[in-house]
N, C-alpha and C positions, 0 to 999 in steps of 0.2 A: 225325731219322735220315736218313741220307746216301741218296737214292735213285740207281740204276745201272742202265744199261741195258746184255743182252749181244744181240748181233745177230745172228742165225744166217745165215751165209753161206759154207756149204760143200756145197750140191746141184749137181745139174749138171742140172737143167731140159728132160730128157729132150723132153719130149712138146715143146717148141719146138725139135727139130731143125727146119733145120740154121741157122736163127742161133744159139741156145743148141750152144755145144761145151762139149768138160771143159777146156778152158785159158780159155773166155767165155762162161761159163754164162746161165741166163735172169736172174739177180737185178743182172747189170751190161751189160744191156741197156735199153736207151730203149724201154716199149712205148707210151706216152704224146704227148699231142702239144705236149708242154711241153719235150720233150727230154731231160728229167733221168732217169736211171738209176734201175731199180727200189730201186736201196741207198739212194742219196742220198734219195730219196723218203722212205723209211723211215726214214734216220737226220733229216733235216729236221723229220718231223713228231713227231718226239718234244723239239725242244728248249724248247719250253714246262715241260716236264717236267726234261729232263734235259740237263747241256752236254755239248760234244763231250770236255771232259776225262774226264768220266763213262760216255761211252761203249766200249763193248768189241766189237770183231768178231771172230765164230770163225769160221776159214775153214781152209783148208788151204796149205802151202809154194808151191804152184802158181801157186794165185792171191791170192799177198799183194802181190806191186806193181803187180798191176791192183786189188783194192782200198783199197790206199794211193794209188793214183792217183787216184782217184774220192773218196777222203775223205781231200783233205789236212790239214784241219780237226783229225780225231783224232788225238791222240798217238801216235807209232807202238808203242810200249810198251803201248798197247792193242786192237795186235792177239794176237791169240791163235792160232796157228798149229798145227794138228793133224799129227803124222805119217803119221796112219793114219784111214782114215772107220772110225768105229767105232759110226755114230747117235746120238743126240741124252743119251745118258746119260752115255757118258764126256766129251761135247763139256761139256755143262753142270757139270759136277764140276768138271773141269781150270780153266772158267773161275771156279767157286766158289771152289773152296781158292786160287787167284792171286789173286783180288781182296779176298780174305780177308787178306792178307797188310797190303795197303793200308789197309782200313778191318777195324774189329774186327768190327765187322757196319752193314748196311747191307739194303734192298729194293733186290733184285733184280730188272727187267724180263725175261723171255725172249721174242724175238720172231722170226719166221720177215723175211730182208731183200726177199721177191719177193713182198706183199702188198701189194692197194690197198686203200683207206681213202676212202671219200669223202665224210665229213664229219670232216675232222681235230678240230674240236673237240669233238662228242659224244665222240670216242675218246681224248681226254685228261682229258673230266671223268669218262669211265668207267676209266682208268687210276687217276684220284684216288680213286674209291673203292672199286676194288679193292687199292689201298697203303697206304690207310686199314687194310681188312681182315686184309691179312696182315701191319700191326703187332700187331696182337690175337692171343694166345696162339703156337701154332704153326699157322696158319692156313697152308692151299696155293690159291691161288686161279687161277682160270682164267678168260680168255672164252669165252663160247659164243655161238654163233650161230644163231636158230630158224631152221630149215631152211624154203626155198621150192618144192621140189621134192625127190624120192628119188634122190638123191646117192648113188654107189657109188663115190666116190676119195676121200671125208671120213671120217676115224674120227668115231664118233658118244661123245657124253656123257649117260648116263640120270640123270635129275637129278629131286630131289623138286620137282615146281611149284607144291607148296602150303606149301611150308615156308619162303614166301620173307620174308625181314627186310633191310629197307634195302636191295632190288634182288637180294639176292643169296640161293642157293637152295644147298641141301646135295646134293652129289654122290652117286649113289647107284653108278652105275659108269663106265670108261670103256671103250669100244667097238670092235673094230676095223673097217675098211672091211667096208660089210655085201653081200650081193647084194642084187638090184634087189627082191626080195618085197620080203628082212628091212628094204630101205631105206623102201619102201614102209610096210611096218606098223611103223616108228618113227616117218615121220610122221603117219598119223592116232593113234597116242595122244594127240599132244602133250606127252612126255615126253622127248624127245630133243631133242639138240641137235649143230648142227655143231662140231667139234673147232677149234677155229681157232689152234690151237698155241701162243698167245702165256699165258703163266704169270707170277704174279708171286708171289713168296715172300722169306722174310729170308735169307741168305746163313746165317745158324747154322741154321733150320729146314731148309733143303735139305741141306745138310752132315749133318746128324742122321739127316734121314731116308735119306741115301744109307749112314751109316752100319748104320743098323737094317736096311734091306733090300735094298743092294748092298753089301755088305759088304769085298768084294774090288776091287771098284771104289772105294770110299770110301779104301782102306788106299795103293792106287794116287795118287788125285789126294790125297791129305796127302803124302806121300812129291813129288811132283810142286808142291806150294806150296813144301814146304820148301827144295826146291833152286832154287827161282825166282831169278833174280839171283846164280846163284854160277855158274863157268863148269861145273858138272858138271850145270844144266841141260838140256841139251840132251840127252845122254846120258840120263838119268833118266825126260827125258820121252817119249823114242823105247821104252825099256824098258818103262815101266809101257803104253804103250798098244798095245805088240807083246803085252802078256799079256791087257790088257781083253775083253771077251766085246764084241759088238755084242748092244747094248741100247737101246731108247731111252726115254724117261725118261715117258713116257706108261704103257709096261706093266711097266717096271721099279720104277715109285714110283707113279702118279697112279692104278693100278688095283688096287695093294694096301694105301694109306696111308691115313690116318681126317685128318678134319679139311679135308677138303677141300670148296673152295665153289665155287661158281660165277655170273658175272654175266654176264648176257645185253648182246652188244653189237649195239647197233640203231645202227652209224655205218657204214654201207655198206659192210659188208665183201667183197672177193672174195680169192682165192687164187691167181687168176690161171695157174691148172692147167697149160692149152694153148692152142694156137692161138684157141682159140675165144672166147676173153676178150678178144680184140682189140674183137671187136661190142660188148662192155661195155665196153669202155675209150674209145672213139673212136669218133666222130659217121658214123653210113651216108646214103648218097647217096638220092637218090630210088628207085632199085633195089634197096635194102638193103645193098647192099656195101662194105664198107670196101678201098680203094685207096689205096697206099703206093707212090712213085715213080713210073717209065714206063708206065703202064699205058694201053692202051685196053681196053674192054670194050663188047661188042656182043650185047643180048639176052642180057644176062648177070645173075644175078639172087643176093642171098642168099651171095654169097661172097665169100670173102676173100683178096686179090692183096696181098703184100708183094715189090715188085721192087726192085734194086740198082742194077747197073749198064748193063743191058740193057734194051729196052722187050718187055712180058709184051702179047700180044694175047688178048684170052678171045674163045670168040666162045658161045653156046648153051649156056653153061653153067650149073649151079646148084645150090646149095649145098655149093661144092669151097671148098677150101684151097689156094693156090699161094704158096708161097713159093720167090724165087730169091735165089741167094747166088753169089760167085764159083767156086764149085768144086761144087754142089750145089741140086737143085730138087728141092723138095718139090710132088705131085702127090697129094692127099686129101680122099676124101670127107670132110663137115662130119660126120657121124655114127659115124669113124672115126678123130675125130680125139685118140681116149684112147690107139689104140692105136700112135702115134709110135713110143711109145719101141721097140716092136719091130725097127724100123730101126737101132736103136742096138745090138742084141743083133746081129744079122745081121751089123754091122760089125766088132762084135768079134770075132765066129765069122772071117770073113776078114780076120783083122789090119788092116784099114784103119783103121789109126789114128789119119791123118792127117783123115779125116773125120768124127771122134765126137767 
């Protein structure tokens, strides 16, 4: 059976203001010291698995020729263009029933495009036996991540840990972002797990189950397959997703459907949230601080300077955030760095649109 991968690439990567904008969001950015793009990353380390014919990107009208630019590789017929953000339920439908069209069925990869990975190959042989799994009846499988800390921006997965067979455990619910206690007392049970978004299923068991329990979303993206490749298209698919509800496909499906598994992935996952993933990503100086461009720093300790065009002087500082851009500097404590995106509400509040 034909395995496929869909790429999720239609966020706008708040919390990395102000290099992440909504025309250049965080997943087609370089945060890496290799250069390459968080997409290209993502789409690269799956080709053991999957070719670039195979693969699908769901994004949005805005930014399809920046990522066609960045993956000239894929066929452009494989990208998938959304009208409308409508979260992660109608994105993976639409891509369902279109690629249904191509193969009769097939495994389906879903993956978030702005994750690191730092052992690519534990994360393809746990790919192989999670695709292993959901050829077996109507299996929905997921990775989980055991959590290293009480995390309050990860939806959590309560999962049996004793029910495990060939790696993989039975889902008992899934979670959403908890506060610091509830985060807390998920991790000493040790029955939780981080959400890490990435899903694999057969392309007729997601169809099914969108059928069974989004019903009107399901009737949508069939309606949206059928017209693929005729020129009423376009129209069809602007229609059905101006009616779609915003859902996404974790409480829409993954928290009311039976049959669902789970495999613990121990290949260095991050999610790369904000700012702060930089220190995980990229080697610090004898001070601790990760510095990018023009930068001097003096008795400066534990922070993070990303400069452009300008030279950034720190001097007494410690554990800030500074990033400059040509039209915007970011000025933030390291322990404040979840609360970005409220910058981006502000701007909206004053029509600056030119800077979100």
């Amino acid at each position: 059976m034909k395995t496929i991968a869909v790429i999720l690439a239609g966020g706008r990567g708040e919390r990395f203001w102000p290099k992440s904008r909504a025309k250049h969001p965080k997943q087609f950015l370089s945060l890496t010291d290799d250069g390459k793009t968080m997409i290209q990353i993502t789409a690269s380390r799956l080709l053991p698995l999957v070719s670039h014919d195979d693969m699908y990107i769901a994004t949005n009208k805005d930014l399809l020729k920046l990522a066609q630019t960045q993956l000239p590789e894929i066929p452009a017929e494989n990208f998938l263009t959304e009208p409308a953000a409508k979260n992660t339920a109608p994105c993976i439908g639409f891509a369902a029933a279109v690629i249904t069209r191509k193969y009769e069925d097939a495994v389906m990869i879903v993956l978030p495009s702005d994750h690191i990975i730092k052992s690519e190959k534990k994360f393809i042989d746990t790919l192989n036996l999670a695709i292993q799994t959901a050829k077996e009846n109507k299996n929905l499988v997921t990775i989980g991540i055991t959590p290293s800390y009480p995390e309050t921006g990860y939806g959590y997965i309560n999962y049996d840990n004793e029910s495990g067979y060939n790696g993989f455990y039975k889902v008992k619910q899934f979670v959403e972002k908890p506060d610091i206690k509830t985060a807390e007392r998920y991790l000493s049970t040790g029955q939780y797990l981080w959400n890490s978004g990435i899903f694999i299923w057969k392309l007729s068991t997601i169809l099914e189950k969108f059928k069974e329990l989004l019903p009107d979303i399901y009737n949508g993206v069939i309606k949206i397959g059928e017209a693929y490749k005729t020129p009423q298209f376009e129209q069809v698919l602007k229609n059905c997703f101006d009616e779609f509800k915003s859902e996404s496909v974790d409480y829409g499906i993954m928290e009311r459907a039976d049959h669902i598994y789970t495999i613990l992935g121990d290949f260095g996952w991050d999610d790369a949230g904000n700012w702060l993933a930089i220190e995980r990503l990229n080697k610090t100086d004898e001070n601790g601080n990760v510095e990018k461009g023009d930068v001097i720093s003096v008795n400066t300790k534990k922070s993070i300077i990303i400069g452009e065009n300008k030279l950034i002087a720190a001097v007494g500082l410690e554990n800030v955030i500074i990033v400059d851009t040509k039209d915007a500097i970011l000025i933030c404590a390291k322990e404040a760095a979840a609360n970005i995106k409220e910058v981006i509400k502000k701007l909206e509040l004053s029509k600056r649109i030119e800077l979100q």
